[in-house]
ZADO-140613 format. One record per residue (C-alpha): residue number from 1; residue in three letters; x, y, z. Coordinates in steps of 0.001 Angstrom, whole numbers, plus 500000, padded with zeros to 6 digits. Example, Ala and Ser with C-alpha at 12.3 -4.5 7.8 and 13.67 -1.06 7.14 Angstrom:
1  ALA  512300  495500  507800
2  SER  513670  498940  507140
END
This chain:
1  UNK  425521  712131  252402
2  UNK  426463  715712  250962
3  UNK  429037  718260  251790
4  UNK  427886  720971  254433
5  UNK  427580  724570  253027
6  UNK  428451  725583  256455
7  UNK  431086  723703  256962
8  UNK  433194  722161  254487
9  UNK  434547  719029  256238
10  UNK  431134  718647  257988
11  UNK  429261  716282  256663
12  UNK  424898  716007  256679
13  UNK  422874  712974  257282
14  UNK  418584  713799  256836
15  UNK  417675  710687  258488
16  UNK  413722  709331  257165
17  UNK  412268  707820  260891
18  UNK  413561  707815  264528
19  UNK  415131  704147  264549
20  UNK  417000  705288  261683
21  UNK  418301  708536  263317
22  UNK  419550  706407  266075
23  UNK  421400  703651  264354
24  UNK  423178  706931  262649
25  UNK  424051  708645  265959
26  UNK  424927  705248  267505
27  UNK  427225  704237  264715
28  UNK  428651  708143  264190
29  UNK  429534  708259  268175
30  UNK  430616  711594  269263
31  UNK  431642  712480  265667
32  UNK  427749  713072  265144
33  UNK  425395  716200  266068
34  UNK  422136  716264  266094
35  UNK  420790  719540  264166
36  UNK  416906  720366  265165
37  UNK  416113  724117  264875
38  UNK  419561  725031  264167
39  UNK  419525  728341  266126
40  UNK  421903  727230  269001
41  UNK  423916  724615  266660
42  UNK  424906  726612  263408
43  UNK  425733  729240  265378
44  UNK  428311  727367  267110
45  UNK  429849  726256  263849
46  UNK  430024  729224  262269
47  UNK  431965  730764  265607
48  UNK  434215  728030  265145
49  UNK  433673  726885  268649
50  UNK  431828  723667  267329
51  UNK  433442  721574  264470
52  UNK  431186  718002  264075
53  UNK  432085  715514  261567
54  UNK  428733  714909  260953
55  UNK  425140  716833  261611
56  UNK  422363  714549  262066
57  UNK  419422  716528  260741
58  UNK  415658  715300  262336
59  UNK  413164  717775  259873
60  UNK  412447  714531  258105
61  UNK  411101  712998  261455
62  UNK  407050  714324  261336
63  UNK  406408  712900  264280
64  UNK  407990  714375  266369
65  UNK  406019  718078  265253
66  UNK  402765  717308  266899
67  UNK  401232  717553  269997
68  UNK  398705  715899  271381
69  UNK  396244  716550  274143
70  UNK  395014  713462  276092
71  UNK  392751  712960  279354
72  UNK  395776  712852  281375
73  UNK  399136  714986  279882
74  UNK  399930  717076  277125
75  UNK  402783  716061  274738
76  UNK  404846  717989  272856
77  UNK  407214  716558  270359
78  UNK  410458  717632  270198
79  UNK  410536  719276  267201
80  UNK  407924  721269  268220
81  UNK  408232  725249  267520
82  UNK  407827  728012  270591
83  UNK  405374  729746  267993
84  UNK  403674  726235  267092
85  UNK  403309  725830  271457
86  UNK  400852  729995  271001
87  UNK  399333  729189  267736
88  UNK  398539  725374  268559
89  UNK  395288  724436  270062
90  UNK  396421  722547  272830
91  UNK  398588  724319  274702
92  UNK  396594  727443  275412
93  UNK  393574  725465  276384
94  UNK  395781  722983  278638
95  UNK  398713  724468  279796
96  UNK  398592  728397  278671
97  UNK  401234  728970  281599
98  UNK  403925  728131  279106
99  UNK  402985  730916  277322
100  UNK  404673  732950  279967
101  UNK  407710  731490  278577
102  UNK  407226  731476  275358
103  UNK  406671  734978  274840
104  UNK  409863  735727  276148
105  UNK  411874  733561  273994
106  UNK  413877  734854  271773
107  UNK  412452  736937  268158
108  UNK  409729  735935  266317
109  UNK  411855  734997  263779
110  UNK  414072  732663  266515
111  UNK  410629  731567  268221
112  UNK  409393  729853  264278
113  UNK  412508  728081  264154
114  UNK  414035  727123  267180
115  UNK  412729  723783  269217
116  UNK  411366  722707  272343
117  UNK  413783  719522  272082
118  UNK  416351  721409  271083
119  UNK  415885  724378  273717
120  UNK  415837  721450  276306
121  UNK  419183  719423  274860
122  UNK  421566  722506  275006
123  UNK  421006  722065  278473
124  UNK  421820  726139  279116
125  UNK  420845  727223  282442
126  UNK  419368  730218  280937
127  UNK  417016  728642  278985
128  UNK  413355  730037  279299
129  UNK  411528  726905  278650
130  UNK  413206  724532  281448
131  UNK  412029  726179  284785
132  UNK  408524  726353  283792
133  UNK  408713  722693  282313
134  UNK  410167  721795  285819
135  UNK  407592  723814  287766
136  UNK  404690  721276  286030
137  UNK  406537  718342  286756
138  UNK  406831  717848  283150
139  UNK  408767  714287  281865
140  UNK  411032  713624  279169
141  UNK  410349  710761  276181
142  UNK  413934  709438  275259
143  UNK  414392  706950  271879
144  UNK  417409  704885  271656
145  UNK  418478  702311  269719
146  UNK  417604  699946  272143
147  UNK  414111  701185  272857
148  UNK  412465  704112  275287
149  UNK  412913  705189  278412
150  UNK  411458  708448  280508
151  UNK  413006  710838  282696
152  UNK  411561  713592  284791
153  UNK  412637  716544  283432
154  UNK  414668  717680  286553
155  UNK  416691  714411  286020
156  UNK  417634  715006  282803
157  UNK  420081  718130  283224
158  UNK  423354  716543  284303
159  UNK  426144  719735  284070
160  UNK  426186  723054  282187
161  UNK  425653  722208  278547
162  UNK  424828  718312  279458
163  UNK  421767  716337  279659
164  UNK  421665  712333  280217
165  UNK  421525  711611  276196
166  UNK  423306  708523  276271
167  UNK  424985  707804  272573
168  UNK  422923  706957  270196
169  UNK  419551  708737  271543
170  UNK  417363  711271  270749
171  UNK  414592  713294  273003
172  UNK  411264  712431  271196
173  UNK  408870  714069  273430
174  UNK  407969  716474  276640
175  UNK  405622  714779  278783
176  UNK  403087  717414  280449
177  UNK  400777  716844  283462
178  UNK  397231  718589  282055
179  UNK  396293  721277  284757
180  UNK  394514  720129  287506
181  UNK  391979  722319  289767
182  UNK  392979  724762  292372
183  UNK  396582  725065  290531
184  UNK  398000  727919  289475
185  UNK  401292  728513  287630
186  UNK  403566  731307  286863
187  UNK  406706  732648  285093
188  UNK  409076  735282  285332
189  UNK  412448  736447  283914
190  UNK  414674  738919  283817
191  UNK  417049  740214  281232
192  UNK  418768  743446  280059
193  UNK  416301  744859  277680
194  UNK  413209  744659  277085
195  UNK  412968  741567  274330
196  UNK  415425  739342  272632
197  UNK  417098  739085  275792
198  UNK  419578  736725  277402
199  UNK  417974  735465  280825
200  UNK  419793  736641  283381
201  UNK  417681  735077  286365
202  UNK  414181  733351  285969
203  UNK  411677  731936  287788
204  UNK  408734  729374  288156
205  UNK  406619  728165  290671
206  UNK  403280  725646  290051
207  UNK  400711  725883  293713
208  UNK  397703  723426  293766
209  UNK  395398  725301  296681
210  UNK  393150  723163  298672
211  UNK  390328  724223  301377
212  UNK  392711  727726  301636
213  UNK  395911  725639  301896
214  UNK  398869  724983  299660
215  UNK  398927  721265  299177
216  UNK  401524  721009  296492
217  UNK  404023  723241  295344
218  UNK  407415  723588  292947
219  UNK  409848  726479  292418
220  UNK  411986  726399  289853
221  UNK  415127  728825  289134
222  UNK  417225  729554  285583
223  UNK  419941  731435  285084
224  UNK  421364  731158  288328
225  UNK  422771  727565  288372
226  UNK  424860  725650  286200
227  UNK  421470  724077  285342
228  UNK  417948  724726  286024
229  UNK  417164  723874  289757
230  UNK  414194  723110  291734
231  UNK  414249  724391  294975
232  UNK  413369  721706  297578
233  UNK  413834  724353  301034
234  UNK  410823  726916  299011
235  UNK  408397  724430  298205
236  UNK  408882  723413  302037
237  UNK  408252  726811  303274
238  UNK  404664  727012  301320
239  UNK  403148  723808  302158
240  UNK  400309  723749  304644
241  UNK  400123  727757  304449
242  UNK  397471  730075  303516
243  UNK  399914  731822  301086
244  UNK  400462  734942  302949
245  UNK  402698  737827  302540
246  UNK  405073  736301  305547
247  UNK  405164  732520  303599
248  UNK  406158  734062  300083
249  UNK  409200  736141  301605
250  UNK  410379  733251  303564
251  UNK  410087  731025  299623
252  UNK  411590  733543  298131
253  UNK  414801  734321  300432
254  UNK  414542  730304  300572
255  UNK  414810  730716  297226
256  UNK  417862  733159  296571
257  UNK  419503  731002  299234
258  UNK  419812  727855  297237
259  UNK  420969  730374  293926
260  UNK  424313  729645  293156
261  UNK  424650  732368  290230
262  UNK  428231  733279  288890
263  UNK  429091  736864  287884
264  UNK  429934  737638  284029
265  UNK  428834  740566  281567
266  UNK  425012  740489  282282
267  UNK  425396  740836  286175
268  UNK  426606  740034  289069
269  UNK  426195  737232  291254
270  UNK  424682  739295  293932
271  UNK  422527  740855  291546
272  UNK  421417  737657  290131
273  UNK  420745  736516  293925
274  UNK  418506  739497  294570
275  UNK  416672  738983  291514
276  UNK  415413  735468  292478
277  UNK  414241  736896  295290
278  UNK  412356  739069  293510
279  UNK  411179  736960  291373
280  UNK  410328  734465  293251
281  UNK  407622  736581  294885
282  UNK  406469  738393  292015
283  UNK  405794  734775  290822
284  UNK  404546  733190  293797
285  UNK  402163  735659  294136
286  UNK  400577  735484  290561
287  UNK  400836  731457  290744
288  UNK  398367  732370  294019
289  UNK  396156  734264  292111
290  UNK  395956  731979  289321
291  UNK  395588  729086  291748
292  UNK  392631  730950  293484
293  UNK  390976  732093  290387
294  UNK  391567  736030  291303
295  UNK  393550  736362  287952
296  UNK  393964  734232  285111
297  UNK  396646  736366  284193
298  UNK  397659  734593  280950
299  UNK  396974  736903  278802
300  UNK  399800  739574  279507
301  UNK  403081  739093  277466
302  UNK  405654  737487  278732
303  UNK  404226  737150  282421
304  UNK  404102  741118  282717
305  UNK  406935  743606  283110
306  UNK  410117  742106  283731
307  UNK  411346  742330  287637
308  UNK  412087  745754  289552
309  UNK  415508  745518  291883
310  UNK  415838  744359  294792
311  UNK  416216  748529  295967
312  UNK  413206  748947  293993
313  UNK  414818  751007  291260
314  UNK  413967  749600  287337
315  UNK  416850  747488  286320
316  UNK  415376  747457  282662
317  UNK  418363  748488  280864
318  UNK  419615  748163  277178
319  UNK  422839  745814  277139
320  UNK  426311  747452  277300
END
């Protein structure tokens, strides 16, 4: 153990494998933090609004930086980088809907150092990655010191800012269902500018299309919630349909129905409300397309332009 430079009573732990990182976090209790990326974490500290005893770093822990591709899912480990997801293999071959995410997140500076895991375990409703992770169906791989267990991803948000991490462990892995035929995906956000932006309402929806019919279906909302949410009452609303105009409005008023945004500095809760409904159908629609084989449209940055209003004015503003 050393001294933190950030912090001088902090003190830094680099544990060498994963049953050694629990033991640590076990035996710490809540005087320990785990420290991934760093980009949500040492910001904290150095606000002062976060003061750990300890920091619990995993960049010793290799494993979990790969991914790997199998017959079945794609996993991604939890250390794995939002630029490592676009330069990897993998992911653009098997899932290249999360690159609708990805390409929103953050800088490219914040995007080569921040973490899936770690996007995921600060549990902020705003996050970019959740929704879309939600939308696949994606799982969670979570070490302990007494072993592994596996959540769905839209199990393991709890509260704002709180996943079900028990002490002592660790999320290893994202679990991701490879795509399937006659699916199509899609994502969508909305912020204040034009990049680097806090999300200020986001959407996701995954269709698998059938013989003209939507057999399966997920929406998924951020921002607008004190966690991600996946709207039961929308998927309803598509299932059985043909995907017409009529289906996606009643999804996405479905939709802006089960928002439960708050007002603060970025907008207000009514404008947050009309923006999943927005959303929702830009998405829906492009999830379609992709689902039909129309568009692959996964080539565009960051899902194409960011939403219009709800009065059809551009809400693409710089932040006050």
């Amino acid at each position: 153990m050393r001294p933190n430079a950030v912090h001088p009573q902090t003190r830094y732990h680099r544990p060498g494998s994963v049953g050694e990182a629990c033991d640590l976090l076990r035996e710490l209790g809540p005087d320990g933090s785990v420290l991934a990326g760093g980009t949500d974490v040492l910001v904290d500290i150095k606000r002062g609004s976060s003061r750990p005893a300890h920091l619990v770093s995993l960049s010793a822990l290799e494993e979990l930086k790969r991914i790997v591709l199998t017959g079945e899912d794609l996993r991604i480990g939890a250390l794995v980088t939002p630029a490592a997801l676009e330069a990897s293999g993998e992911v653009p071959s098997a899932r290249p809907e999360l690159l609708d995410a990805v390409r929103v997140f953050g800088t490219p500076q914040v995007r080569n150092r921040a973490t899936v895991g770690g996007n995921l375990c600060t549990a902020a409703s705003c996050g970019d990655l959740a929704p879309i992770l939600m939308a696949l169906g994606a799982g969670v791989g979570i070490q302990g010191p007494d072993g592994r267990r596996d959540l769905s991803l839209a199990d393991f948000f709890q509260d704002h800012r709180k996943t079900r991490l028990r002490e002592g462990e660790i999320l290893v892995e994202i679990v991701v269902p490879v795509r399937a035929p006659g699916e199509g995906v899609a994502y969508d956000a909305f912020g204040l500018r034009a990049a680097n932006f806090i999300t200020v309402a986001s959407v996701a929806a995954a269709l698998h299309m059938r013989d003209g019919l939507c057999r399966g279906a997920r929406v998924a909302l951020g921002a607008v919630a004190p966690t991600p949410l996946l709207v039961p009452s929308a998927q309803e609303r598509l299932l059985g349909s043909r995907l017409d105009e009529d289906r996606i409005r009643e999804a996405s008023l479905a939709a802006r129905e089960a928002a439960a945004p708050v007002s603060d500095v970025r907008g207000s809760s009514r404008h947050r409300s009309e923006l999943v409904e927005v959303l929702c159908r830009r998405v829906l629609e492009k999830a379609r397309d992709r689902a039909v084989g129309k568009s692959d449209g996964l080539t565009a940055p960051g899902g194409g332009e960011r939403a219009d209003g709800a009065d059809g004015g551009s809400h693409r503003e710089e932040a006050p």
